[in-house]
C-alpha positions in Angstrom: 0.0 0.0 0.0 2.8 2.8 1.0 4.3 1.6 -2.5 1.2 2.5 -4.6 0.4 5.7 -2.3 4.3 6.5 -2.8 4.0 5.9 -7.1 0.4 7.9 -7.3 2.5 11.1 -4.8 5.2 10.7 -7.3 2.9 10.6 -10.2 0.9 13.2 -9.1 4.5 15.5 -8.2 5.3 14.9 -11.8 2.2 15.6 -13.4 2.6 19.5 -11.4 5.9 19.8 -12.5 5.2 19.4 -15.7 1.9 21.6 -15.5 4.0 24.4 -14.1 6.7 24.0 -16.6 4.4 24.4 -19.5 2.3 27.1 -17.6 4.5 30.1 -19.0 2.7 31.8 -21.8 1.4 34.8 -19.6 5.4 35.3 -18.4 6.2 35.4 -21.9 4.1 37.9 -22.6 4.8 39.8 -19.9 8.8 39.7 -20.6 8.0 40.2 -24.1 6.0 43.5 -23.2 3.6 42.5 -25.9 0.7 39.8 -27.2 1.4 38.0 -30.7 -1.8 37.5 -32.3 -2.4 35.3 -35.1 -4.9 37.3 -37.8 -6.2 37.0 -41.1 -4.5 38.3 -44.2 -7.5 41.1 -44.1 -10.9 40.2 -43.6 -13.2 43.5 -42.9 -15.4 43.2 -40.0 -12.6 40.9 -38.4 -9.5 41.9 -38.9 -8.1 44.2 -41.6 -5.1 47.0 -41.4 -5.7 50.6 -42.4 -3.4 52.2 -44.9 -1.2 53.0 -41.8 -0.9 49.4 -40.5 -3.6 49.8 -37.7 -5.6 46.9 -37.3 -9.3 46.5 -36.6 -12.0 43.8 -36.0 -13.9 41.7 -34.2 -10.8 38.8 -33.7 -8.7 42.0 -33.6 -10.5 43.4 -30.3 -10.3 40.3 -28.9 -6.7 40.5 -28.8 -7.2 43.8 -27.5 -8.9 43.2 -24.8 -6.8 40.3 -23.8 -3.7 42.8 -24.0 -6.1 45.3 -21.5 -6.3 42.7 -18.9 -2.3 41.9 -18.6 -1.1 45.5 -19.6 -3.4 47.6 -18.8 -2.8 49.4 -22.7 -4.7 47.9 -25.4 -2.5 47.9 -28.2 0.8 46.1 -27.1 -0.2 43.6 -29.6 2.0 42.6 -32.4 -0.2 41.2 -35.3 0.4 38.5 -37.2 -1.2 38.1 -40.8 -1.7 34.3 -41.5 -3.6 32.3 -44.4 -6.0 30.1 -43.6 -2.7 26.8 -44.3 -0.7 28.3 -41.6 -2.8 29.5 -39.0 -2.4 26.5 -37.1 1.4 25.7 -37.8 1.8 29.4 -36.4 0.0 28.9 -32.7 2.1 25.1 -32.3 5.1 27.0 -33.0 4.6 29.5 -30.4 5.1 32.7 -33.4 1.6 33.5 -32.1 0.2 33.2 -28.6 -3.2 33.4 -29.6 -4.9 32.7 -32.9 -8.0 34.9 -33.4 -8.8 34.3 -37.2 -12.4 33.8 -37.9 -11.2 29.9 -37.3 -14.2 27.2 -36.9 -14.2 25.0 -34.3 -14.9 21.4 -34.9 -14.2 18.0 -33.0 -10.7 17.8 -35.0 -9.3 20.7 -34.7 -9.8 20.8 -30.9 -8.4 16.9 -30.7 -5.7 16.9 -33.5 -4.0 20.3 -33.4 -2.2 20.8 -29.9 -4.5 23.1 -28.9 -8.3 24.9 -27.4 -10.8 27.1 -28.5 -11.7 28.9 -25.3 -14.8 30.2 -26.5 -17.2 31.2 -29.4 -16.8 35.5 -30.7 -19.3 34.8 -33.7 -22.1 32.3 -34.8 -21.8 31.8 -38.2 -22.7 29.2 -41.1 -21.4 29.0 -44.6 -23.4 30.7 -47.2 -23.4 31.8 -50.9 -22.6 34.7 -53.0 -23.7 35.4 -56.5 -23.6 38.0 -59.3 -27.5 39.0 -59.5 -27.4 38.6 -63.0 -27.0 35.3 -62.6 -30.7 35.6 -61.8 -30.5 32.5 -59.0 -32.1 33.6 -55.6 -31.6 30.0 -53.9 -28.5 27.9 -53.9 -31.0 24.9 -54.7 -30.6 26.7 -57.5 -27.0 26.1 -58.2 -27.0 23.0 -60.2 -23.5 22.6 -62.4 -22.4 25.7 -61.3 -18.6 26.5 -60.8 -17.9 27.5 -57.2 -14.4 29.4 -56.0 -13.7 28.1 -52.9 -10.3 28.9 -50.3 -8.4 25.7 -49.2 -7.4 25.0 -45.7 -10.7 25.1 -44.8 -14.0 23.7 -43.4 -15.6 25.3 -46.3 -14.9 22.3 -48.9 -16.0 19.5 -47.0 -19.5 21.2 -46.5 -19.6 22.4 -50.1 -19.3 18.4 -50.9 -21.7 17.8 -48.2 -24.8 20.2 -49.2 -24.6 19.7 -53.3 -24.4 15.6 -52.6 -27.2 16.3 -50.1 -29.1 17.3 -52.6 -27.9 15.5 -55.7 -26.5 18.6 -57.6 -23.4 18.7 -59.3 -20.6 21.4 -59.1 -17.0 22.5 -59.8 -14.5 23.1 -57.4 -12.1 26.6 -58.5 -9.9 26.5 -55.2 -7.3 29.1 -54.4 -4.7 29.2 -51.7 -6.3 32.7 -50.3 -9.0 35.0 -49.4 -8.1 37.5 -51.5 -7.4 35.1 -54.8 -10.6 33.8 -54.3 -12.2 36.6 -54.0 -10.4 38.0 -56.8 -11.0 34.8 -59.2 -14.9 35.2 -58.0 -15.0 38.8 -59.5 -13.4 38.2 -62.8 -15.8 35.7 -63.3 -13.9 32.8 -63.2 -16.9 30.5 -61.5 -20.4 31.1 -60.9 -20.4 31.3 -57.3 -18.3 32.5 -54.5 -18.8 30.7 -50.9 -17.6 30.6 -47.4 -18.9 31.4 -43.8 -21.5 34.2 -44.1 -20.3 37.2 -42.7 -17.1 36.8 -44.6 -19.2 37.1 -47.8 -20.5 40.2 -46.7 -16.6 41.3 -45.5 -15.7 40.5 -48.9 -18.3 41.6 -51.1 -17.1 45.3 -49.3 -13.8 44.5 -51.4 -15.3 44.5 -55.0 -15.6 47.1 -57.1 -19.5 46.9 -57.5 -21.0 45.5 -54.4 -24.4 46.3 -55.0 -24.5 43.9 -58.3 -24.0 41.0 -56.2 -25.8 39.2 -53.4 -26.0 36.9 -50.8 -28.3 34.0 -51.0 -30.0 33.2 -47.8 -29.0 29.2 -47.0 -27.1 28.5 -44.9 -25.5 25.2 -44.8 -23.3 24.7 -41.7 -23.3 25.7 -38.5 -19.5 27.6 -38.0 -18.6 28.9 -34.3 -15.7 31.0 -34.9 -13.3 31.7 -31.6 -10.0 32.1 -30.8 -7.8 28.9 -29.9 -4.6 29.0 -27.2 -2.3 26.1 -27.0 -2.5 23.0 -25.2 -0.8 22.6 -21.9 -0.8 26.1 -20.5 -4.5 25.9 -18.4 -4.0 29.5 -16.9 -3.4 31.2 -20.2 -6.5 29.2 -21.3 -8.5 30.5 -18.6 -7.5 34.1 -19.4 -8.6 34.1 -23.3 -11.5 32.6 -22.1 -13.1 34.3 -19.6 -11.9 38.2 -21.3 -14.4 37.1 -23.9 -16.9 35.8 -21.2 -16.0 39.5 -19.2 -16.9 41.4 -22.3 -20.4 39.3 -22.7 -21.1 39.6 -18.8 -20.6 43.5 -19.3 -22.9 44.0 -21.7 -25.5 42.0 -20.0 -24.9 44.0 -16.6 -25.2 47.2 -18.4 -21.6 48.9 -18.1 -20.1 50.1 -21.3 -16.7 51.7 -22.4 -18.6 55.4 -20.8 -20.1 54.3 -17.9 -17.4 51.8 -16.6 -16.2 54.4 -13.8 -19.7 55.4 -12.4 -20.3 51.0 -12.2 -17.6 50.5 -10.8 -18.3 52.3 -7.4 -22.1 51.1 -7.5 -22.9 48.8 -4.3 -24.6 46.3 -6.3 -23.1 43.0 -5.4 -22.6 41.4 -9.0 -21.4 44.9 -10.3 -18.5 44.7 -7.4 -17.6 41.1 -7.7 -17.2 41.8 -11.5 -15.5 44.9 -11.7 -13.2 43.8 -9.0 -14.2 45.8 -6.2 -15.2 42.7 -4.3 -13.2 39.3 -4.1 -10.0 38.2 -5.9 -11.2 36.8 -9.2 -8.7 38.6 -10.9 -5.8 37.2 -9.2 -7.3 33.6 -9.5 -6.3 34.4 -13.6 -2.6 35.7 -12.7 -4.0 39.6 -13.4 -5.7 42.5 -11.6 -9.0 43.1 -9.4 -10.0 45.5 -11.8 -9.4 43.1 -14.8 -12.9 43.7 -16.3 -12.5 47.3 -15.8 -9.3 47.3 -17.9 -11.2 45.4 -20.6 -14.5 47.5 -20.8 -12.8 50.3 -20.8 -10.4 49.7 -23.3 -12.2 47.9 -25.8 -15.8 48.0 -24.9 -18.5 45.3 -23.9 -19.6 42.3 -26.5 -22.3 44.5 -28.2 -19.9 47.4 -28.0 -17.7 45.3 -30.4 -20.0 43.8 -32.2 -21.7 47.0 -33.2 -18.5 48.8 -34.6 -17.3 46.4 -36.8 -19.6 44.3 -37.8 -23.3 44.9 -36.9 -25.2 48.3 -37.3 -22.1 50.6 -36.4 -20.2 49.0 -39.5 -20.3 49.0 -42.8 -21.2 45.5 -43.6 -24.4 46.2 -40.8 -25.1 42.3 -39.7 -28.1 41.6 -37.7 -27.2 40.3 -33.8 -29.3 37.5 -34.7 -27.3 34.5 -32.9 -24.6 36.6 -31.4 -27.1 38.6 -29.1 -27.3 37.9 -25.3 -28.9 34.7 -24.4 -31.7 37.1 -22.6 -32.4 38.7 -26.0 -32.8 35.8 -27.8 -29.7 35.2 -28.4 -26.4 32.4 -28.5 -24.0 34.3 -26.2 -23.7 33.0 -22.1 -21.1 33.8 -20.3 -20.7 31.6 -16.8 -20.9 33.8 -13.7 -18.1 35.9 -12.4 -18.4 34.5 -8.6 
């Protein structure tokens, strides 16, 4: 009996040693003085640079907000641009330290790539887009068409899926790129241009006549996009994770980017457990009692984000639809902050 209690003490010894050897990504980040962020090559809505390099988005705020929490200063991020191949190669290697790239998570990407989604940033489902003189207004439609598609992605294998489904035929025009396909799409190379919905309304932004084409209103997966951390590092996981649920709890409490201050000294008891005037939850992460402040007031509250570059603040103007509060009829939940 002492020998097996000895082996599992030893075991268990081990198992913390290794924990806390591989627990080192907030350090590094620290030492660094900045956050690497894995991004697309420029998606608008999610993350796109300016003429002058700045970068903006919903993955891009994110990234923000995680570098609000540690620093205190939103932009000591470093961004990285990545195609959709070697977005994954780029997080194992440690280049990045988070990837927040409109990146779907599915059972094998979670099990087979080293690493964790911590959490879902936008519903989404793969759709269609077409030139309207093509004079189709359902992609049951879309018999024989030709259909320009990026590789590296989850959008082939649902393209396959939805025309067998439904006994149509098709051509496949892939391209390495976002911006070849999209290009390749415009000149008319196939018939149809596809991938998850709110990139086709990012994109069609990017052509030269956007009102001659439009999106047709299938949708044909279901695509929860999120950010993904590597394996074997539990308190960095726990940090990407709950800054997305701290920016979802804010906007369902009410406190914005303006208003973070006058919350803050409110005696309601969730408002001080949350903005850290109550309890340690921010030094259960590895960061400050006034974590959430440093987030909220930074980069805003969910709807805060969502409006600005994606939804009615934005350009491309997407409904909530899925990604409002769960009280709102809604996807997004965030566990309690207690």
């Amino acid at each position: 009996m002492k020998r097996v209690t000895l082996a599992i003490t030893l075991a268990l010894a081990a198992g913390l040693t290794a924990q806390a050897a591989d627990a080192q990504t907030l350090k590094t980040v620290k030492d660094r003085g900045m956050l690497s962020c894995g991004v697309s090559q420029g998606l608008p809505g999610f993350s796109s640079p300016d003429d002058k390099g700045n970068w903006t988005g919903l993955d891009v705020d994110l990234c923000r907000a995680v570098a609000a929490a540690i620093f205190n200063d939103p932009t000591k991020v470093k961004y990285v641009p990545l195609s959709a191949k070697d977005r994954f190669t780029a997080l194992q290697s440690g280049e990045v330290d988070v990837l927040s790239r409109n990146t779907t998570w599915t059972i094998s990407r979670d099990t087979s790539l080293g690493a964790n989604f911590t959490g879902v940033t936008y519903y989404d489902g793969q759709g269609f887009m077409v030139k309207k003189s093509l004079k189709v207004n359902s992609a049951l439609e879309l018999n024989s068409a030709s259909v320009c598609v990026q590789t590296g992605t989850t959008t082939e294998q649902n393209l396959a899926d939805y025309f067998k489904a439904n006994n149509m035929k098709y051509e496949v025009i892939a391209f390495a790129t976002n911006d070849e396909t999209v290009k390749a799409y415009e000149a008319g190379r196939c018939d149809v241009f596809t991938t998850d919905q709110s990139g086709l309304y990012a994109n069609r932004l990017k052509l030269a006549n956007p009102n001659e084409h439009m999106v047709l209103p299938e949708i044909i997966s279901k695509e929860p996009l999120g950010p993904m951390v590597r394996h074997g590092d539990d308190q960095w996981f726990d940090i990407v994770k709950w800054t997305l649920f701290a920016m979802i709890t804010a906007e369902e409490l009410g406190v914005t980017s303006k208003n973070v201050d006058e919350k803050a000294k409110m005696e309601n008891p969730e408002l001080k457990r949350v903005l850290g005037t109550d309890g340690n939850f921010g030094e259960q992460l590895g960061l400050t009692k006034d974590w959430v402040v440093r987030i909220t007031k930074a980069v805003g509250n969910y709807g805060e984000v969502f409006d600005r570059n994606v939804g009615a603040g934005s350009p491309l103007a997407i409904n909530r639809g899925l990604n409002n509060l769960w009280n709102k009829g809604g996807l997004q939940y965030a566990p309690p902050i207690r």
